[in-house]
C-alpha positions as CSV (number, residue, x, y, z in Angstrom):
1,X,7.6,-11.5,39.6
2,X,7.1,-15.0,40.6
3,X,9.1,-18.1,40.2
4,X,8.3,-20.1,37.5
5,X,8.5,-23.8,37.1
6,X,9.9,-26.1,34.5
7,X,7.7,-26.7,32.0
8,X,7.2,-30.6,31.5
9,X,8.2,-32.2,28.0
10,X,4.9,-33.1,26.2
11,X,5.0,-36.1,23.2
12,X,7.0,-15.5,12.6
13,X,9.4,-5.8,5.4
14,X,7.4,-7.4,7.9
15,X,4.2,-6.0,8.3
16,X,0.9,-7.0,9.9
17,X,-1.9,-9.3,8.3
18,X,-1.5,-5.8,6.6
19,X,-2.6,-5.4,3.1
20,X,-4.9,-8.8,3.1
21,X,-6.9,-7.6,6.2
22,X,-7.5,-3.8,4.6
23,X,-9.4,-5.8,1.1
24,X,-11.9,-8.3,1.9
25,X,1.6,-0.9,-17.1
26,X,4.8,-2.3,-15.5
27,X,7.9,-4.0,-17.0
28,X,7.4,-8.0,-16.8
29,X,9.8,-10.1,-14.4
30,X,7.6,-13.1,-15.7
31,X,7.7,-14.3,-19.0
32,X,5.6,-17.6,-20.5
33,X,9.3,-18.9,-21.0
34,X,9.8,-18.8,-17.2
35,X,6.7,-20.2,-15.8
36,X,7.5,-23.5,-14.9
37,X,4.8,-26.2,-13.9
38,X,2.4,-24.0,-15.2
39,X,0.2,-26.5,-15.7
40,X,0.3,-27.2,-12.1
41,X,0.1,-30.6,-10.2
42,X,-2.6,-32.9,-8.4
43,X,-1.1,-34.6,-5.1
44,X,2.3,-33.8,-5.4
45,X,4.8,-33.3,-2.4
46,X,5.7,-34.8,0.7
47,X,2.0,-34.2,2.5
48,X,0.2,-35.5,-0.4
49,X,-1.3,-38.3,1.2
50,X,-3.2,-35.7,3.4
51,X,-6.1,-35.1,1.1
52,X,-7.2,-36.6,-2.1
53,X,-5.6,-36.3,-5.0
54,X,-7.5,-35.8,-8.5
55,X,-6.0,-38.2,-11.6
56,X,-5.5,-34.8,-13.7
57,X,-5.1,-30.9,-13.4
58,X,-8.6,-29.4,-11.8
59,X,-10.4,-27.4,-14.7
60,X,-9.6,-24.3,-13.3
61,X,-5.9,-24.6,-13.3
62,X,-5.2,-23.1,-17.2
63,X,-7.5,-20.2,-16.3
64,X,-6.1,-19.7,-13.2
65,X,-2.1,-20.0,-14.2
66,X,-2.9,-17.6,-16.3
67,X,-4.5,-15.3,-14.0
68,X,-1.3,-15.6,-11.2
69,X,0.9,-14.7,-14.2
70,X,-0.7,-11.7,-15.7
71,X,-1.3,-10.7,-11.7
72,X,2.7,-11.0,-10.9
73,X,3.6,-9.0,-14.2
74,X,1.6,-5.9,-12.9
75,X,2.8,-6.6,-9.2
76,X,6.9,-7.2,-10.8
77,X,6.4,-10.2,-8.6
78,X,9.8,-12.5,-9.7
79,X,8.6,-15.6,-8.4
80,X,5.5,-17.8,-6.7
81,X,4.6,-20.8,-5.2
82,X,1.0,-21.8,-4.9
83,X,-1.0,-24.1,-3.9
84,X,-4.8,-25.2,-3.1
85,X,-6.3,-28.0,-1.9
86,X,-10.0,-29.1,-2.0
87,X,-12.1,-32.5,-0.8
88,X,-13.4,-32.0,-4.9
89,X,-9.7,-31.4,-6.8
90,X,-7.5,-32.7,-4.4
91,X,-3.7,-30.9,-4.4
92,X,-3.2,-28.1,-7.5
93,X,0.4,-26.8,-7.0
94,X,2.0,-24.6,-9.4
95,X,5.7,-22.6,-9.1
96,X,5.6,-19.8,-11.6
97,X,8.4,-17.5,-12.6
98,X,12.5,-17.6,-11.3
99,X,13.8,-18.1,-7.9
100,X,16.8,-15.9,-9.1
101,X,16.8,-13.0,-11.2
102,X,20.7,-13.6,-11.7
103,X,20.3,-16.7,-13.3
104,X,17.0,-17.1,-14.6
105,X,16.5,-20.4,-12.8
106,X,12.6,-21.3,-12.5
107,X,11.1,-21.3,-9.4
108,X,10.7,-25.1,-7.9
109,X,7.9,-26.5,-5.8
110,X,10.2,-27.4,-2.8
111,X,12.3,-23.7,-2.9
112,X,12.3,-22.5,1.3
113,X,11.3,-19.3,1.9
114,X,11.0,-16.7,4.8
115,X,7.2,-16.7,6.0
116,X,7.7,-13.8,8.1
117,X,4.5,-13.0,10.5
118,X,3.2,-16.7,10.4
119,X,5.8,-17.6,12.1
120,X,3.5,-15.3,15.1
121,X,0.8,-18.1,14.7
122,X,3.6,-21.0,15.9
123,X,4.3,-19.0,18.7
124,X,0.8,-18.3,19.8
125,X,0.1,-22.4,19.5
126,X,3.3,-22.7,21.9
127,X,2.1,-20.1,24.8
128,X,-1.5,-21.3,24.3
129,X,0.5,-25.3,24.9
130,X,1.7,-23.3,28.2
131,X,-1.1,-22.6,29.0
132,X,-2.4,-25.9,29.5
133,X,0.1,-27.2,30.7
134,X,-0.5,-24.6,33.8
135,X,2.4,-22.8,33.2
136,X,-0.2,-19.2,32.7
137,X,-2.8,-18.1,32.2
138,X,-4.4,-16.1,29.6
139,X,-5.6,-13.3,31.6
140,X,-2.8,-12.7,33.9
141,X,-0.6,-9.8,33.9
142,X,2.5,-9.4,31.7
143,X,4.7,-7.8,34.0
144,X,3.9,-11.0,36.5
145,X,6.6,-12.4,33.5
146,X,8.2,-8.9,32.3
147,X,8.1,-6.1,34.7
148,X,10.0,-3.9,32.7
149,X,7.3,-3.9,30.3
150,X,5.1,-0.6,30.1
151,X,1.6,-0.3,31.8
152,X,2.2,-4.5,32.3
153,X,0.3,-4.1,35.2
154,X,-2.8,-3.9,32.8
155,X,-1.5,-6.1,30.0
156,X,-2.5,-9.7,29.8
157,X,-0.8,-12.8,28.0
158,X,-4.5,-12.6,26.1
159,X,-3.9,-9.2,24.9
160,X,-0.5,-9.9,23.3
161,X,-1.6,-12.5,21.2
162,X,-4.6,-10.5,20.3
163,X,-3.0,-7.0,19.1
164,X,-4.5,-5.5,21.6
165,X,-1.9,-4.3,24.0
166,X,-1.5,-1.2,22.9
167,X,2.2,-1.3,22.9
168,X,4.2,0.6,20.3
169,X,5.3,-1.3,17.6
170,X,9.0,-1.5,17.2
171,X,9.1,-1.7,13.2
172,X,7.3,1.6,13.0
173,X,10.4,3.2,15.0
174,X,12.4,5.2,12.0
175,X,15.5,5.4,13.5
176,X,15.4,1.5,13.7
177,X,14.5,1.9,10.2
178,X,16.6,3.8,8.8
179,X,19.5,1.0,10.2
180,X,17.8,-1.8,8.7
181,X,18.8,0.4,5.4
182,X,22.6,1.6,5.9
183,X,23.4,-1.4,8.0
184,X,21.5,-4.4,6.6
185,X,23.8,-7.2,8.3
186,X,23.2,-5.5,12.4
187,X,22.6,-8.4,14.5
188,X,19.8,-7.7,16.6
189,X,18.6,-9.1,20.4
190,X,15.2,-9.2,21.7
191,X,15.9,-6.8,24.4
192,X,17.3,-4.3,21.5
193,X,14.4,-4.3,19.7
194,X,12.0,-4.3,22.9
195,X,14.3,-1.2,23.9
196,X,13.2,0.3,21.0
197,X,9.7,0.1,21.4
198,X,9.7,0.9,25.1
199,X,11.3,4.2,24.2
200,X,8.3,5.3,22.8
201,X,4.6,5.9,24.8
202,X,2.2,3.1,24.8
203,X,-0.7,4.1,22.2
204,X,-3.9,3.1,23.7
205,X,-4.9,1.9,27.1
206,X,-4.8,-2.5,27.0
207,X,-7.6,-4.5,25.7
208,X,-9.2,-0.9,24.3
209,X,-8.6,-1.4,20.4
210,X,-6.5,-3.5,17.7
211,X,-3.4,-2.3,16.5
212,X,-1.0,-4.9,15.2
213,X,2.9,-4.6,17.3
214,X,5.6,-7.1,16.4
215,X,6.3,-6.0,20.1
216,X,3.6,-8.2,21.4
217,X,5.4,-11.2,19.7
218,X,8.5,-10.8,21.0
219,X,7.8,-10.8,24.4
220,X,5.6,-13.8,24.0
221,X,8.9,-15.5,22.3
222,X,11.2,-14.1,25.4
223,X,8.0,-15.4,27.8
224,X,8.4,-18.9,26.1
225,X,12.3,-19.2,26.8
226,X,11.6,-17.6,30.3
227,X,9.3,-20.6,31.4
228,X,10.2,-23.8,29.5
229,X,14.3,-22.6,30.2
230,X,14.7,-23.7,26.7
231,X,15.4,-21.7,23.8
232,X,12.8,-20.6,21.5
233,X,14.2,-22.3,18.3
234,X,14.0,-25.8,20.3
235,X,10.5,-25.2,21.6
236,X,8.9,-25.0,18.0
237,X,11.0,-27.9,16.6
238,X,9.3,-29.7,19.5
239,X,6.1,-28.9,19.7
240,X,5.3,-27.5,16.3
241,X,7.8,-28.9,13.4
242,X,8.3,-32.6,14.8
243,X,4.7,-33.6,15.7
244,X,3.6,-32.2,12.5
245,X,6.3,-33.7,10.7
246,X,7.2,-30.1,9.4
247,X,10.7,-31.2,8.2
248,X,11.6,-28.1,6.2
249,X,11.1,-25.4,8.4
250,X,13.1,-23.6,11.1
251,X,13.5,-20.7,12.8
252,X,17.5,-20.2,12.2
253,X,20.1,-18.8,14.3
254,X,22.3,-17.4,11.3
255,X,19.2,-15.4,9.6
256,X,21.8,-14.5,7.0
257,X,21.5,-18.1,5.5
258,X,18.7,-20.1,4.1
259,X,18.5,-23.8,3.7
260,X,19.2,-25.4,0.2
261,X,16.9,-24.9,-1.9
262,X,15.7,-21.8,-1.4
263,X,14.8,-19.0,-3.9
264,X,16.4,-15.7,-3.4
265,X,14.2,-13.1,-1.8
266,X,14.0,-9.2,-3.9
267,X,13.3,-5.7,-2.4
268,X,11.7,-2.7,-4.3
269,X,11.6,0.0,-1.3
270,X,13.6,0.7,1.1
271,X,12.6,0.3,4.4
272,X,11.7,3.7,5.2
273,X,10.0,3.8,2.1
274,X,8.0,1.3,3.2
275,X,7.4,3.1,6.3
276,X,6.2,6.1,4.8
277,X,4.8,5.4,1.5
278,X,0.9,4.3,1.4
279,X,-0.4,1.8,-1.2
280,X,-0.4,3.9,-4.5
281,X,-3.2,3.8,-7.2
282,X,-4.2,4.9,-10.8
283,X,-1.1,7.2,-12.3
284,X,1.1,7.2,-8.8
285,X,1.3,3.3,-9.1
286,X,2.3,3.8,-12.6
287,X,4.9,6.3,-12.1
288,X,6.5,4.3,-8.9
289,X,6.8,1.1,-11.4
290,X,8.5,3.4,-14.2
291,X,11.2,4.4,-11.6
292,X,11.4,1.4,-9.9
293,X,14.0,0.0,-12.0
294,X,15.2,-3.5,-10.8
295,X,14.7,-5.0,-7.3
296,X,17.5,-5.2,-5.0
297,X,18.5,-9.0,-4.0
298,X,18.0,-9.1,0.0
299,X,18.2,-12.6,0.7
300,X,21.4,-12.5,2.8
301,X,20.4,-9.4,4.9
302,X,20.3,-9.9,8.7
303,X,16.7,-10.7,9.8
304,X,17.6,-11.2,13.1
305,X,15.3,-8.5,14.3
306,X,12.4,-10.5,13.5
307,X,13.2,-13.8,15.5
308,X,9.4,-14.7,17.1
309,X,7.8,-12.0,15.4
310,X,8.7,-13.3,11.7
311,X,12.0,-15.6,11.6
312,X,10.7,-18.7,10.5
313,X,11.5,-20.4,7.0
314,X,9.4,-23.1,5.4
315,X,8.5,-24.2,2.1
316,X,4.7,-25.2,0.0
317,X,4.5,-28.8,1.6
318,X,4.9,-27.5,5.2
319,X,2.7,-24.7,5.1
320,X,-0.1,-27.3,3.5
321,X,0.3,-29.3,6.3
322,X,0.3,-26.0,8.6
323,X,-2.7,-24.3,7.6
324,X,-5.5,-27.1,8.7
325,X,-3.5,-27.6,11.4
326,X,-3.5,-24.3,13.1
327,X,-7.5,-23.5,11.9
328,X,-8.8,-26.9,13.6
329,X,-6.5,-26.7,16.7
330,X,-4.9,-30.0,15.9
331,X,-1.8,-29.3,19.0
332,X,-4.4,-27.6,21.1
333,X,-7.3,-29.4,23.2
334,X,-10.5,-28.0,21.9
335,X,-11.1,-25.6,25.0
336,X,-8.1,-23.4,24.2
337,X,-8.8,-23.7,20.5
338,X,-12.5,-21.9,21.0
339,X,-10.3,-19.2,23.1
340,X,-8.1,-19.1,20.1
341,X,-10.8,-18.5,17.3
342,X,-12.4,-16.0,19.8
343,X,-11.8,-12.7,17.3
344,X,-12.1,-8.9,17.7
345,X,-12.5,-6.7,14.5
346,X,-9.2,-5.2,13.0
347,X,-11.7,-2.3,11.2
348,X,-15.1,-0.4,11.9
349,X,-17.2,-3.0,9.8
350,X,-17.9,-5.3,12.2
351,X,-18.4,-8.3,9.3
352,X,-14.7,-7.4,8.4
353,X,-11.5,-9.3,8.8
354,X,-10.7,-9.9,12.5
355,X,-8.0,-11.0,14.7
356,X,-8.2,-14.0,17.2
357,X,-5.3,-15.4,19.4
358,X,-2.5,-15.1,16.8
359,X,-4.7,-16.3,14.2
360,X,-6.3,-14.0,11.0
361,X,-10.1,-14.6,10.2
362,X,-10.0,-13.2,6.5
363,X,-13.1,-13.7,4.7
364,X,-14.1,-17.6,5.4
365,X,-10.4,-18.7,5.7
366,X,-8.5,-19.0,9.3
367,X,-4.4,-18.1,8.7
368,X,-2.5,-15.6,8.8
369,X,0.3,-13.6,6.4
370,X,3.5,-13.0,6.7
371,X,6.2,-10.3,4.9
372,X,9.4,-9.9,5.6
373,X,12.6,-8.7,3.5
374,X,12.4,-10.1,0.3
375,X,9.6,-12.3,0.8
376,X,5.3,-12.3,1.2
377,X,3.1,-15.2,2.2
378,X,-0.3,-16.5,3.1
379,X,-1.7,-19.4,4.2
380,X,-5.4,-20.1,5.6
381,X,-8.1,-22.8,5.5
382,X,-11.6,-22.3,4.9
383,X,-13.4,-24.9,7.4
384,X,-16.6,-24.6,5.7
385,X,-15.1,-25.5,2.5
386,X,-12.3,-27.4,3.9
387,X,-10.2,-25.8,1.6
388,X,-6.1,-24.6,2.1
389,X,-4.9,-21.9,-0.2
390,X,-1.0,-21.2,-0.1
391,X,1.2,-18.5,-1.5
392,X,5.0,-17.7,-1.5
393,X,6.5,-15.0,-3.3
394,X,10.0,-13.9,-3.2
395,X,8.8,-10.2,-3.3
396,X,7.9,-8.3,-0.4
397,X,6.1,-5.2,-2.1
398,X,5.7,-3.8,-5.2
399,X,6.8,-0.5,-6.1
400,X,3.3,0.4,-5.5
401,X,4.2,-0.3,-1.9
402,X,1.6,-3.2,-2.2
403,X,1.8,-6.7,-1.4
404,X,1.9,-9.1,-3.9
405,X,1.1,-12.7,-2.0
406,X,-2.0,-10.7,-0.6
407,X,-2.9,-9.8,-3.9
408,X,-2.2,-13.6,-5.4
409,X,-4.3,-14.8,-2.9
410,X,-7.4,-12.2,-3.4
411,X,-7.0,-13.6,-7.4
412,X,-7.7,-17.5,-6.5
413,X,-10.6,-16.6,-3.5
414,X,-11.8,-14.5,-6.7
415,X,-11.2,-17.1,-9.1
416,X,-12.2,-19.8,-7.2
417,X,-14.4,-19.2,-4.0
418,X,-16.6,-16.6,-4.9
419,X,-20.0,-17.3,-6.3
């Protein structure tokens, strides 16, 4: 292993782009009474300014609202945040629903919530940021960093951030699993969960197929502390959050908190439900609904296991600013931003969704999504269009095992994008 130098200061149930990637009769937890800004809003929040903002709601927000609303009483979603911003209608934001089913308290524009796997996406811009500053290279060997990492030898730093490792992913273990359900508030380390995955074979030779592994993104957070000497929380508050004025987000030590305010996250499945149970259709999804009953507040479980694979919490206005920002390559020079948008398919149809260096290509939007206990998210930017869609939810699946910020989304490309 060689000795690395200091790198010099310079001025993310969570799943993979899952359910979103796979698509290019229930009782409501939304009610009229408890949408609030239904109407939605033109330039509003902190990163207003970053776009033009239209004098009045865009005609499609009425038809829309009620679209998200009729899409989140069939889903049991509790609560969303959404937003989209065009050159032609500026900034439409809307919060629909409550932030807490204990108190009925409407969801609010500014609410924080866990974005799970786009927090992969601010990791990859780090490493990529190592890279130029010469710290690797993209085509080296992992175990040149990790040498207790399996087949390493014929893994590269390019291969992690592309899902294309081959390594096994550590939230597929069951035993893990079945923890996260009888001991939700186990404090997890790295090496834990890496143990965890290493126990288990590799499941394809490198750099031979995609298969998404939360594994890859912890050893590209461990990589980061491992040459910069500083800890991975400081590194994205350096070189993501401050230059991009990102002021509510953070990857937190004590994952058992969230930052005021936040809305509380819900949980339908267990984990190893989720696990095992595929997306239900027709009269399965109708009978998981019936016995659903109500969801399970997880916001103050320990989602320590996530750390660089899924810890970081942001809110709308943040994730706006994000989502051009990671599709143009705005903290990248342009060289490593082509290397970044290089993609390989994530399915046999080769004009399907693909994945690029920690970065979705869904349809004509560039983002990624995120799920993690309680909570689903998406955000992506259409360069073409120049267009940003967001979407929070404080949901992670619906008893149908699907997920409901996938399914927002799909609504408002369907709504608005599609010809």
């Amino acid at each position: 292993m060689r000795v690395r130098r200091l790198s010099p200061r310079s001025p993310g149930r969570m799943r993979s782009v899952g359910a979103l990637l796979a698509l290019c009769t229930a009782a409501a937890l939304v009610t009229p009474a408890a949408v609030a800004d239904a109407a939605g809003t033109t330039g509003a929040g902190r990163h207003a300014g970053r776009a033009p903002a239209a004098s009045a709601a865009p005609p499609f927000a009425a038809g829309l609202t009620a679209d998200l609303t009729a899409e989140m009483q069939r889903l049991r979603v509790p609560g969303a945040i959404v937003a989209v911003r065009t050159p032609q209608w500026g900034t439409w934001t809307t919060a629909l629903g409550t932030s807490d089913l204990a108190t009925g308290a409407p969801m609010a524009l500014d609410n924080h919530m866990r974005i799970g796997s786009i927090t992969k996406t601010m990791v990859g811009t780090v490493i990529l940021q190592l890279v130029h500053d010469k710290l690797l290279t993209l085509d080296e060997a992992v175990s040149e960093l990790r040498p207790e990492v399996p087949n390493g030898n014929h893994i590269t730093i390019r291969e992690l951030l592309q899902m294309t490792s081959g390594l096994f992913n550590y939230t597929e273990d069951r035993a893990f699993n079945e923890t996260l359900d009888s001991a939700p508030q186990t404090q997890w380390t790295p090496q834990q969960v890496l143990d965890i995955a290493f126990r288990h074979e590799p499941c394809f030779p490198p750099g031979t197929k995609y298969q998404y592994s939360n594994t890859n993104t912890i050893l590209l957070g461990l990589i980061i502390e491992q040459l910069t000497q500083h800890s991975l929380e400081q590194e994205l508050q350096e070189r993501i959050f401050d230059p991009l004025h990102l002021a509510h987000s953070s990857l937190p030590q004590d994952t058992t908190r969230m930052p005021v305010p936040y809305a509380h996250g819900y949980q339908f499945l267990t984990n190893i439900q989720s696990l095992d149970q595929p997306v239900l259709t027709g009269d399965a999804a109708a009978l998981a609904d019936w016995k659903a009953g109500n969801p399970r507040d997880v916001t103050r479980v320990n989602t320590s296991w996530a750390w660089a694979a899924g810890g970081v919490v942001s809110d709308l206005d943040d994730m706006l600013a994000w989502a051009p920002a990671l599709a143009t390559g705005t903290l990248l020079p342009p060289e490593l931003q082509r290397e970044r948008l290089t993609f390989v398919p994530t399915t046999d149809n080769p004009d399907g969704p693909a994945y690029g260096l920690a970065i979705a290509r869904i349809g004509g939007f560039l983002g990624h999504t995120g799920t993690l206990s309680g909570y689903q998210s998406f955000e992506g930017y259409d360069p073409v269009r120049q267009a940003t869609v967001v979407v929070l939810v404080n949901l992670n699946q619906s008893p149908d095992a699907s997920t409901p910020a996938d399914r927002l989304t799909m609504r408002i490309v369907a709504d608005l994008f599609q010809p």
